[in-house]
N, CA, C and O atoms as a GROMACS GRO file, in nm:
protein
  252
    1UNK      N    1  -0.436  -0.941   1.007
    1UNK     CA    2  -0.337  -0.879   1.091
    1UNK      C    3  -0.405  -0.839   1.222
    1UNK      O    4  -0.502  -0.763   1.219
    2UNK      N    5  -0.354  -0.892   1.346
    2UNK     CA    6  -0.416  -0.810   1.451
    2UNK      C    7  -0.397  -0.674   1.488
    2UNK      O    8  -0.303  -0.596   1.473
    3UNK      N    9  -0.525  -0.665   1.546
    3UNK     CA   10  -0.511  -0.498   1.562
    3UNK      C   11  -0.425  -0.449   1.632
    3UNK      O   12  -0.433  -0.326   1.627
    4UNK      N   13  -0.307  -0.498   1.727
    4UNK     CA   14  -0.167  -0.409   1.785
    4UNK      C   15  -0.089  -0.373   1.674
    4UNK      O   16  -0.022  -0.270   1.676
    5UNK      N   17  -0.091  -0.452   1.569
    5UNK     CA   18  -0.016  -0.447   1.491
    5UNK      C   19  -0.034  -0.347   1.399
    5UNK      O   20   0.050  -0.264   1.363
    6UNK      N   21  -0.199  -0.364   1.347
    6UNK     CA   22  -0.222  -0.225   1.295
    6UNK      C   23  -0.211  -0.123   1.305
    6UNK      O   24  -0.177  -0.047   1.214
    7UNK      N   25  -0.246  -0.082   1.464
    7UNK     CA   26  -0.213   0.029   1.533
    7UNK      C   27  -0.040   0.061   1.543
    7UNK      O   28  -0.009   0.179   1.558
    8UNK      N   29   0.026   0.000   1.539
    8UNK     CA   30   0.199   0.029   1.546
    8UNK      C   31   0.223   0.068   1.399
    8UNK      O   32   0.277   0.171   1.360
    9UNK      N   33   0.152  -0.075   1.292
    9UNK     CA   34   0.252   0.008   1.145
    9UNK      C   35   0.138   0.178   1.128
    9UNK      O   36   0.193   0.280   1.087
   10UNK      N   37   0.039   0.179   1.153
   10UNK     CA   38  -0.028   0.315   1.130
   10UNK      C   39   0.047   0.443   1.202
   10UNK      O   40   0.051   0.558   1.159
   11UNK      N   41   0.117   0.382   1.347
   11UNK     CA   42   0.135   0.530   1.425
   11UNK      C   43   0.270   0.461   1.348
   11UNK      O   44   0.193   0.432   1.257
   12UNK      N   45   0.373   0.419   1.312
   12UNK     CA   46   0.511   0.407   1.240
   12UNK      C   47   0.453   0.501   1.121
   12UNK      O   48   0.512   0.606   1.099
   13UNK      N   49   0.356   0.473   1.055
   13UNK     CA   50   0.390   0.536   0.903
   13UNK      C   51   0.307   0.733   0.929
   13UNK      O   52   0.349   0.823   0.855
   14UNK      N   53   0.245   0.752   0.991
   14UNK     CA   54   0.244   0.898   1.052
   14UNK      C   55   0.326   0.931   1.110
   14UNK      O   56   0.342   1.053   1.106
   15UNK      N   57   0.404   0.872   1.175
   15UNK     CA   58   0.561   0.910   1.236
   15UNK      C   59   0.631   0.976   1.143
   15UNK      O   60   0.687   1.083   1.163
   16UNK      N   61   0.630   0.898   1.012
   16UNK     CA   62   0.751   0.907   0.885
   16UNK      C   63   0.716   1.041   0.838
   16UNK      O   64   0.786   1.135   0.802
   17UNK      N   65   0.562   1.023   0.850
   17UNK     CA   66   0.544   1.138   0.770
   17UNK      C   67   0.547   1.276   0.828
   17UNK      O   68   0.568   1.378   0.763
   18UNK      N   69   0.525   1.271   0.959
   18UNK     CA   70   0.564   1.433   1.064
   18UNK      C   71   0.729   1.408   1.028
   18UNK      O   72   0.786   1.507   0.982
   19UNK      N   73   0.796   1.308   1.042
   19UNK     CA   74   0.971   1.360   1.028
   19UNK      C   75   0.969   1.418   0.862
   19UNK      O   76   1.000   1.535   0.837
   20UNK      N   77   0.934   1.329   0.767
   20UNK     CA   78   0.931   1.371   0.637
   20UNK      C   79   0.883   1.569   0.672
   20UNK      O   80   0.962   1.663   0.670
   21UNK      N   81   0.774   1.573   0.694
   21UNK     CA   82   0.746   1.747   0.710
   21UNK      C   83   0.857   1.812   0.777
   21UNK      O   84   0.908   1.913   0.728
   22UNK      N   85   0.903   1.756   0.900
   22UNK     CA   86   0.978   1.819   0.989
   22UNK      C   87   1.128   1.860   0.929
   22UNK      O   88   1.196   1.962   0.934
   23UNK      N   89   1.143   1.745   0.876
   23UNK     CA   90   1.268   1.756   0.767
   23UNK      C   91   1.274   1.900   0.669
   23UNK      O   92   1.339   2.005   0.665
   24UNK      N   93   1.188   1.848   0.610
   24UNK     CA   94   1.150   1.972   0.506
   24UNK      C   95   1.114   2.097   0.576
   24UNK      O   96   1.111   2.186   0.490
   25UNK      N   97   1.093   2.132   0.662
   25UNK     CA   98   1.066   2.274   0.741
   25UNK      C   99   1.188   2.304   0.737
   25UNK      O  100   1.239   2.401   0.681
   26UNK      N  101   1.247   2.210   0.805
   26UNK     CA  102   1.411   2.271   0.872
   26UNK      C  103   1.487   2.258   0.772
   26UNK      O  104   1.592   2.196   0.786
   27UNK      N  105   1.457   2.302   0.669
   27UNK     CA  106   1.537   2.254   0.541
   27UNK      C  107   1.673   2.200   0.544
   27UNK      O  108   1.779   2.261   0.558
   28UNK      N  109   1.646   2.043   0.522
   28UNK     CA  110   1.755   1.935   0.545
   28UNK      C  111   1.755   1.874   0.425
   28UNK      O  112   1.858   1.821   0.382
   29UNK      N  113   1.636   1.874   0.354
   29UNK     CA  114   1.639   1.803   0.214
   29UNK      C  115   1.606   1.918   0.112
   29UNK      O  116   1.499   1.907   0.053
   30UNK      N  117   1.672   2.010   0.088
   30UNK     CA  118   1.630   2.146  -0.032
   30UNK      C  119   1.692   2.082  -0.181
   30UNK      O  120   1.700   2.145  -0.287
   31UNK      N  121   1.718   1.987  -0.165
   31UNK     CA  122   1.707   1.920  -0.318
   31UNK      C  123   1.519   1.882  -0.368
   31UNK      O  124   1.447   1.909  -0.464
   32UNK      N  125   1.509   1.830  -0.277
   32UNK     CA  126   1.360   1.710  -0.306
   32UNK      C  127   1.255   1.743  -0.197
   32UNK      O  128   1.222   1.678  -0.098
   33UNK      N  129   1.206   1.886  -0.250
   33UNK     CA  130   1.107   1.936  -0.138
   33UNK      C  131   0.998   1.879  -0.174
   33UNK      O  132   0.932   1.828  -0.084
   34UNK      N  133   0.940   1.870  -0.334
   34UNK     CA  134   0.861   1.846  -0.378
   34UNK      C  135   0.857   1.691  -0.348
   34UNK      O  136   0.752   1.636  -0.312
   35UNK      N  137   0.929   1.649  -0.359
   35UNK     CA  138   0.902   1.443  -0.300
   35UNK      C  139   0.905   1.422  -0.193
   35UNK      O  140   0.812   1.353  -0.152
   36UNK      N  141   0.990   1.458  -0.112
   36UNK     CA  142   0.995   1.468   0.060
   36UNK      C  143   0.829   1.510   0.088
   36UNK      O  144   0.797   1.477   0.202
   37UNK      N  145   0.738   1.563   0.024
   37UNK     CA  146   0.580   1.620   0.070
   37UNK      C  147   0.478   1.500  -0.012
   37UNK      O  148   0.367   1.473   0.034
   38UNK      N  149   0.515   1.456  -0.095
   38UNK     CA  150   0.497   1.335  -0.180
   38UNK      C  151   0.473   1.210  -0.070
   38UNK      O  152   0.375   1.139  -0.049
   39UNK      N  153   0.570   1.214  -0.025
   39UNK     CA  154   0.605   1.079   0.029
   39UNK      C  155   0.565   1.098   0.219
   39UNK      O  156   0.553   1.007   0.301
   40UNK      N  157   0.553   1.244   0.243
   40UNK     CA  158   0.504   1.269   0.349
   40UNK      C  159   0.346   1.193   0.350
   40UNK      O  160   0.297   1.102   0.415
   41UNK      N  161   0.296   1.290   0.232
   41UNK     CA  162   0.098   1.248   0.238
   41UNK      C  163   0.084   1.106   0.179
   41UNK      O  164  -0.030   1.062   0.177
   42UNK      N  165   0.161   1.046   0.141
   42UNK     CA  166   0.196   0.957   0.068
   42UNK      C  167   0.141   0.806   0.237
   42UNK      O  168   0.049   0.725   0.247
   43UNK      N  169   0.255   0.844   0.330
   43UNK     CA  170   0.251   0.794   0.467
   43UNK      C  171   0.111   0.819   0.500
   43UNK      O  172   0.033   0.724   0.512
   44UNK      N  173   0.069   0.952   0.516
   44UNK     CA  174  -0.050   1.019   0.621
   44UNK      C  175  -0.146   0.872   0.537
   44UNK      O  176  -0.186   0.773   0.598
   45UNK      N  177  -0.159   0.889   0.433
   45UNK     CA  178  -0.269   0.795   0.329
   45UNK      C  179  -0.256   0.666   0.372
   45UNK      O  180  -0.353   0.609   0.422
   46UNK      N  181  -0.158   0.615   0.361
   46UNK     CA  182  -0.144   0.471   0.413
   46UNK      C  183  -0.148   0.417   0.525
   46UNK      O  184  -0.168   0.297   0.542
   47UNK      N  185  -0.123   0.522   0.639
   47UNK     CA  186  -0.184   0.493   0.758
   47UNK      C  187  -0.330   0.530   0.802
   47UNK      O  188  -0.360   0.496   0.916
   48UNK      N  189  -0.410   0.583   0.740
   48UNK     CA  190  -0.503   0.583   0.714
   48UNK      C  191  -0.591   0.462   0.638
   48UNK      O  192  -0.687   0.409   0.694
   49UNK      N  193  -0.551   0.430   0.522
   49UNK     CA  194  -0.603   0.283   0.422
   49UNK      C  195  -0.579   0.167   0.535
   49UNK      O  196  -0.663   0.077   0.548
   50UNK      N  197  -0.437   0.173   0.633
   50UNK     CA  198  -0.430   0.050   0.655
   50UNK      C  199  -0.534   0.046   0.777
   50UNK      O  200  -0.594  -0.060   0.798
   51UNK      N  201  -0.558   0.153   0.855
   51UNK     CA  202  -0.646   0.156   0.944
   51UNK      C  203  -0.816   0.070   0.918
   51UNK      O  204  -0.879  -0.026   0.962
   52UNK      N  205  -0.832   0.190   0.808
   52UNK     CA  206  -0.941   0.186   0.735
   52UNK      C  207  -0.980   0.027   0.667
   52UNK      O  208  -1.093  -0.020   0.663
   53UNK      N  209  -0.863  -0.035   0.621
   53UNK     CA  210  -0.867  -0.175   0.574
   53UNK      C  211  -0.904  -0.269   0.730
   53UNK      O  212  -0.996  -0.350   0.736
   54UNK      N  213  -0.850  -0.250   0.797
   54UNK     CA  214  -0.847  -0.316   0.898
   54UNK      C  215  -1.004  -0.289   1.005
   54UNK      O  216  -1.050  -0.372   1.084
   55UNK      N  217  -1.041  -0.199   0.986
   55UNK     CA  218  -1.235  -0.201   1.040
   55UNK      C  219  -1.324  -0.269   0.978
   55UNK      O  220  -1.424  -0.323   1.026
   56UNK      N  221  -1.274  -0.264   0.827
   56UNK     CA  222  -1.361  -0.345   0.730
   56UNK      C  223  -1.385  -0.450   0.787
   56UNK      O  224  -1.493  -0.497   0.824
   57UNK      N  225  -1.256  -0.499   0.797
   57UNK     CA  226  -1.202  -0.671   0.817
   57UNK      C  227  -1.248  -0.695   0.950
   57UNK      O  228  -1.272  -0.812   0.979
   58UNK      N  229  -1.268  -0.601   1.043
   58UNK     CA  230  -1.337  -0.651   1.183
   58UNK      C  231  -1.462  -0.643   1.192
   58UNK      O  232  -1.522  -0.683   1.292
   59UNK      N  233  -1.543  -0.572   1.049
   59UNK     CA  234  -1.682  -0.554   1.085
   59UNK      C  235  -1.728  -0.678   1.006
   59UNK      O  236  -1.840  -0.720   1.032
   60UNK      N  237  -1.638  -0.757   0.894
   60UNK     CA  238  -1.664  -0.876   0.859
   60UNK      C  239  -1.673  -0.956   0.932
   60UNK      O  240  -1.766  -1.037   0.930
   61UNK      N  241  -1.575  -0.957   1.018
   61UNK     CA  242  -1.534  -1.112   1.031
   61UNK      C  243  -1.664  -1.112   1.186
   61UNK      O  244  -1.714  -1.220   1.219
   62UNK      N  245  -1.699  -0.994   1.255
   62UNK     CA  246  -1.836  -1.019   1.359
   62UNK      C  247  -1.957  -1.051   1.298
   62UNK      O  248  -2.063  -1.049   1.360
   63UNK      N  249  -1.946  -1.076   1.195
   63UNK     CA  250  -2.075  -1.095   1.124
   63UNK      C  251  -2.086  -1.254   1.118
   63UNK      O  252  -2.183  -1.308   1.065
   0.00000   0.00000   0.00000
């Protein structure tokens, strides 16, 4: 995957996850607080892994 791309789904899936929090502050979802925070860190993580996957793959492939 090139790296614009990485960089867009990473800042998309930290996006989700500040609205996911933001949501839940302003209590909009008081059914599913506990999953709405789930699925918040859930984002923060995966934009992180995909980042993180993606340095690997560039420190390989200069080699």
């Amino acid at each position: 995957m090139s790296k614009e791309k990485v960089e867009i789904l990473s800042t998309v899936l930290m996006t989700i996850g500040v609205l996911l929090l933001l949501a839940m502050a302003f209590e909009l979802v008081t059914q599913y607080e506990r999953l709405v925070v789930f699925l918040a860190v859930a984002c923060f993580l995966l934009a992180g892994m995909v980042h993180s996957i993606n340095k690997i793959k560039e420190k390989h492939e200069n080699k």
